[in-house]
C-alpha positions in Angstrom: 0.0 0.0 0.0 1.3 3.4 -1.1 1.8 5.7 2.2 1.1 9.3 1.4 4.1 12.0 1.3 4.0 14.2 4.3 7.0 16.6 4.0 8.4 17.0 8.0 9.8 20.4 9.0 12.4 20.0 11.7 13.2 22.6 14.3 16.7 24.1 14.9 17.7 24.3 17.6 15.7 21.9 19.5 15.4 19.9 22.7 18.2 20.0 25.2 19.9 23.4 26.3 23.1 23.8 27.9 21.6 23.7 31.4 19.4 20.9 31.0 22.5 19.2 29.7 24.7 20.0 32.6 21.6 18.7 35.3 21.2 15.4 33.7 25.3 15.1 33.7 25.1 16.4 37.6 23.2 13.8 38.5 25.0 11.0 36.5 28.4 11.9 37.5 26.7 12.3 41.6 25.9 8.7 41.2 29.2 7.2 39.6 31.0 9.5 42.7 28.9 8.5 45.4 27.0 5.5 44.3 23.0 4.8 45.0 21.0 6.1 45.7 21.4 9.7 45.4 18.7 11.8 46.3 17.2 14.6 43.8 14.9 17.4 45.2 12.0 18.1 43.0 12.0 16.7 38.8 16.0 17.5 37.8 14.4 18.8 34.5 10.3 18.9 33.7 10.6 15.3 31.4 9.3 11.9 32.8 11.7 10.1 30.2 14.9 11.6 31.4 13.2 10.9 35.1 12.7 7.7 34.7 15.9 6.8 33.4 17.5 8.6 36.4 15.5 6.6 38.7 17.0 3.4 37.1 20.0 4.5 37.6 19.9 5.1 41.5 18.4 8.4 41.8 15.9 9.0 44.1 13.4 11.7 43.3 11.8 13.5 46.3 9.9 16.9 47.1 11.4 18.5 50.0 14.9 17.8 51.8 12.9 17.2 54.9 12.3 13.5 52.2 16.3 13.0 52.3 18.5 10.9 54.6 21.2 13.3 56.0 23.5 10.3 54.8 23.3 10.7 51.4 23.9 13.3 48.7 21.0 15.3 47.4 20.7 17.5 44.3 18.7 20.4 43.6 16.9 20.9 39.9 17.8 22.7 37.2 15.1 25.6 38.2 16.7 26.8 40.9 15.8 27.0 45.5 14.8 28.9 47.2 18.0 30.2 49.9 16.6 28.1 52.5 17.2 25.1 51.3 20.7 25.4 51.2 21.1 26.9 54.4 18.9 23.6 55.7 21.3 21.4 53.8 24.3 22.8 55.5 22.8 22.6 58.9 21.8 19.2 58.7 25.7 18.9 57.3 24.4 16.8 54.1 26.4 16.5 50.9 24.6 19.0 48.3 25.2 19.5 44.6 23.3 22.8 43.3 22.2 21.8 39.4 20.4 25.5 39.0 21.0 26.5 35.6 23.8 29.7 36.0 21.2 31.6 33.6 18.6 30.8 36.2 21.6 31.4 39.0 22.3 35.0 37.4 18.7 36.3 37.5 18.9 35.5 41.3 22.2 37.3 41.1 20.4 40.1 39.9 17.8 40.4 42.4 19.5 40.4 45.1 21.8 43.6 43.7 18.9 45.0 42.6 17.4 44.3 46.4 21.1 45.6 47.9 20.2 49.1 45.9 17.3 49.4 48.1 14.7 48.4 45.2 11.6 46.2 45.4 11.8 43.5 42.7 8.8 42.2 40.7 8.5 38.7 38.9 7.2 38.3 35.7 6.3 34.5 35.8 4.3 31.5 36.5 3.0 31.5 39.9 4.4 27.7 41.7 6.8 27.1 39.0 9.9 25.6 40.8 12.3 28.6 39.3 9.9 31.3 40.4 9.9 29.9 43.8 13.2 29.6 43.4 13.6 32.8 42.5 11.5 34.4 45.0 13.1 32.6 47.4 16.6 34.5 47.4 15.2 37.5 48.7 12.6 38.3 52.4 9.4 37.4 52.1 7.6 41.0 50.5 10.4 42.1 48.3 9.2 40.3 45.1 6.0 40.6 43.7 4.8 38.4 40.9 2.9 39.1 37.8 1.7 36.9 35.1 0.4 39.0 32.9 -0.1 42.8 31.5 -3.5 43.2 34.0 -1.8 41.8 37.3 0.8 44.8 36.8 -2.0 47.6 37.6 -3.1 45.4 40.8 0.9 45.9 42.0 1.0 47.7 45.8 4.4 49.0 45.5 6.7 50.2 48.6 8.0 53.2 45.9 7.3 53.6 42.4 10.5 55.7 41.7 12.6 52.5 43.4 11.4 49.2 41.6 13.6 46.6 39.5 12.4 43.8 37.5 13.4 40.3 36.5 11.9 37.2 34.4 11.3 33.7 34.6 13.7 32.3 32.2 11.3 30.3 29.7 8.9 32.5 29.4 7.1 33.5 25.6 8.9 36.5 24.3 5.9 38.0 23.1 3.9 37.8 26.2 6.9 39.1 28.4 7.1 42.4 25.4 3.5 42.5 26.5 4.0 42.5 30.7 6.9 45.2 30.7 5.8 47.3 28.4 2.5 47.6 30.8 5.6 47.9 33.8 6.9 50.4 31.9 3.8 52.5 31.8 2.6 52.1 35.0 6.6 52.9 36.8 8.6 54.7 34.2 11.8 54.3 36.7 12.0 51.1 36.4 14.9 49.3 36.3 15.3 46.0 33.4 18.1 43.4 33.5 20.8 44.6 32.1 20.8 41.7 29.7 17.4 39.8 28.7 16.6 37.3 31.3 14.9 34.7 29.1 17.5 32.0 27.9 19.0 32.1 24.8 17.7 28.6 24.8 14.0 29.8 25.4 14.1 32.8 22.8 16.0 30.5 20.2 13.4 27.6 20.0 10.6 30.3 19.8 12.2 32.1 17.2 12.6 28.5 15.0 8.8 27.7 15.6 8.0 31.4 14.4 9.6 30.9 11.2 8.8 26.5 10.9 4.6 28.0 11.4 4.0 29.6 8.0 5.2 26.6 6.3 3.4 23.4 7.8 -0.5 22.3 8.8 0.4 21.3 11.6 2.9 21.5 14.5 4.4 19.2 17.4 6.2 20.5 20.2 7.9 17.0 22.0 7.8 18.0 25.6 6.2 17.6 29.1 2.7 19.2 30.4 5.0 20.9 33.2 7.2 22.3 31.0 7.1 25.9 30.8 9.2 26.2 27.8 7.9 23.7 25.8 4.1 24.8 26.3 5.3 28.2 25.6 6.5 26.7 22.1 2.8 25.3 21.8 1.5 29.2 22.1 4.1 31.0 20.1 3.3 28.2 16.9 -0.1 28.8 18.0 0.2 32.6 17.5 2.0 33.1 14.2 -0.1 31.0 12.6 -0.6 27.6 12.9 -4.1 26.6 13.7 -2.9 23.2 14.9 0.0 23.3 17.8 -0.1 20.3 20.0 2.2 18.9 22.7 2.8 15.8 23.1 5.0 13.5 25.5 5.7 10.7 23.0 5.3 9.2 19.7 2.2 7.5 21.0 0.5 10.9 21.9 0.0 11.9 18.5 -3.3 12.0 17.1 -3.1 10.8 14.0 -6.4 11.4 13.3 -6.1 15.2 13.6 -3.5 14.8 11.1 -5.2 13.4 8.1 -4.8 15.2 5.3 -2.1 17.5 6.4 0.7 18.3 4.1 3.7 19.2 6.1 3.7 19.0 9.8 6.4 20.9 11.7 8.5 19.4 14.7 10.2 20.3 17.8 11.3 19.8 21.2 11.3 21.6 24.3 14.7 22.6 26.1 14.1 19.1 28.4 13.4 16.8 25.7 16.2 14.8 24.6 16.7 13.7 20.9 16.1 10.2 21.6 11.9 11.1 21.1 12.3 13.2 18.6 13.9 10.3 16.6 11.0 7.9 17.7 8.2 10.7 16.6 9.9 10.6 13.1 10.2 6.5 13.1 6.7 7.2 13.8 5.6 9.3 10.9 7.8 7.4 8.4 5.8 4.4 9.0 2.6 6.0 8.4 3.7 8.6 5.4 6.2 9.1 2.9 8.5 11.4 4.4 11.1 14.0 3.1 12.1 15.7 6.2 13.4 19.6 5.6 15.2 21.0 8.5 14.8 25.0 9.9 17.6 26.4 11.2 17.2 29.4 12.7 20.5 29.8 15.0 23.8 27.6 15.9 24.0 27.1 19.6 27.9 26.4 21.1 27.1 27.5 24.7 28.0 24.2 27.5 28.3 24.7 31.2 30.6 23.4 33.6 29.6 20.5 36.3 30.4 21.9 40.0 34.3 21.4 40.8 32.9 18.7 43.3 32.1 16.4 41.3 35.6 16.6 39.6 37.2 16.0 42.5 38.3 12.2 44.0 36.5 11.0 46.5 
C-alpha cells in the first residue's frame, strides 16, 4: 500500500539546552561518585523520560529535603531554591550539589543587587513554578511581587514607584513578556530592566525556529512535558503566528493521527528538556505512516555548555 508523502519540517535548535545538559550530567556523574542512591529534590528537569531513566539509575526523586536521609547526597533541579534550602542542607551537614541553571543562578544574582540598591523586585512569571519559587526565594518574604500577565501589573501595591527593578522567569514566551513590561513600563517609568534579557538564549531561540517553521506546515508538534514551561510556551508561540494546529505531546504514542489526516507538512520540535532520543522515535513514527522528506529550519547555531560543579571533579 502506497503511504502518502507528508513533507516534516524540523526545528533548529531543538530539545536540550546547555543547562538541561549540565543537570542530567550532575546527577549521573553524583551517582558514579557517590553510588545509590542519590537523592534529587524536585524533577531534575520537567521530562518523565529523562526521570525515569535517572531513577533506574539510583536516583531517588523526592519533594522537599525534609524527604532525604542526611546520609546521602541530594541535588537540587535545574530551576533553581529557594536560599533556604541550602542553608537547611548545611545545617543538617548533608552533601549538596546545586544543578540550577547559572542563567537561572544570574537572574537571582540580579535580584539580590537589585534588592542591595534598596529596590523592590517584581516577577514576571508563572506562579508555583519551581524557578519562580526559586527565584523568589533569594530574597525576604515582601520584596518580590509576581505578575503573570499585563492586567496583574495595575493590581501591584508597590513600597516606591520611583525604586522598583524587575526580573523574568527564564522560559517564558517572548511575546507575552514584550506585553507584561511594556504595561511595567507604563505604570513605573523608573523602572529598572536586566541589564541583559533574562529569558534563555535557549527559550528565545526555539521560539524564534517555531516562528519561522509555522507559516510553512499544517500542523505542528512540540515534544515536551505538560510541566514544561518552555515547551508549552513553544505550543503558544506556533499557535500565535499562525498555525491553527500546535499540539504537545510527551511521545510518539500521543499523536493523534487522526487530527493529522490530510495534512501536508507538519512541523516538529522539542522543548529545552526533551532529549533527541523522542524526537527520533516521533519521526520513526511518521515514516511508518507517510512518505516522508524531512526539511530542517535552522534558525540559530548554539555552542554554549556549562561546567559541572568542581565537586564532582574531585576524587572521593
Amino acid at each position: 500500500m502506497t503511504k502518502p508523502p507528508l513533507i516534516l519540517y524540523l526545528a533548529a535548535p531543538r530539545g536540550f539546552c546547555a543547562g538541561v545538559d549540565r543537570a542530567i550530567k550532575i546527577v549521573e556523574m553524583a551517582l558514579e561518585k557517590w553510588g545509590a542512591p542519590v537523592y534529587v529534590r524536585h524533577e531534575i528537569v520537567h521530562n518523565r523520560f529523562v526521570v525515569e531513566g535517572l531513577k533506574a539509575k539510583g536516583a531517588v526523586f523526592v519533594e522537599e529535603l525534609d524527604d532525604c536521609p542526611p546520609d546521602r547526597p541530594v541535588i537540587f533541579s535545574a530551576h533553581g531554591v529557594p536560599k533556604a534550602v541550602p542553608a537547611e542542607a548545611e545545617r543538617r551537614q548533608m552533601i549538596y550539589v546545586d544543578a540550577t541553571c547559572p542563567l537561572v543562578s544570574k537572574v537571582h544574582i540580579e535580584a539580590e543587587r537589585h534588592a542591595e540598591a534598596g529596590l523592590q523586585i517584581v516577577m514576571i512569571g508563572h506562579a508555583g513554578h519551581p524557578e519562580t519559587i526559586g527565584t523568589m526565594g533569594q530574597l525576604p518574604p515582601g520584596d518580590v511581587l509576581l505578575v503573570e500577565r499585563p492586567e496583574d501589573v495595575a493590581r501591584l501595591a508597590v513600597r516606591d514607584p520611583a525604586r522598583l527593578a524587575y526580573v523574568t522567569q527564564t522560559t517564558l514566551s517572548i511575546d507575552d513578556t514584550a506585553e507584561v513590561v511594556a504595561a511595567l513600563v507604563a505604570r513605573f517609568p523608573a523602572i529598572v530592566g536586566p541589564h541583559k534579557e533574562d529569558i534563555c538564549y535557549a527559550t528565545t531561540n526555539r521560539q524564534e525556529a517555531v516562528k519561522a517553521m509555522a507559516p510553512l506546515v499544517d500542523a505542528i508538534l512540540v515534544i515536551g512535558a505538560p510541566n514544561s514551561s518552555n515547551s508549552r510556551r513553544l505550543v503558544e508561540v506556533g499557535a500565535r503566528a499562525g498555525c491553527s494546529y500546535s499540539q504537545l505531546v510527551q511521545r510518539a504514542v500521543d499523536i493523534d493521527w487522526r487530527a493529522l489526516q490530510g495534512a501536508g507538512s507538519v512541523g516538529i520540535t522539542a522543548g529545552a528538556s526533551a532529549p533527541e532520543v523522542l524526537v527520533r522515535e516521533v519521526l520513526d513514527a511518521f515514516g511508518a505512516r507517510f512518505d516522508v522528506t524531512v526539511e530542517q529550519v535552522e534558525t540559530a547555531v548554539e555552542r554554549v555548555e556549562f561546567k559541572v560543579p568542581r565537586v564532582l571533579r574531585e576524587p572521593v
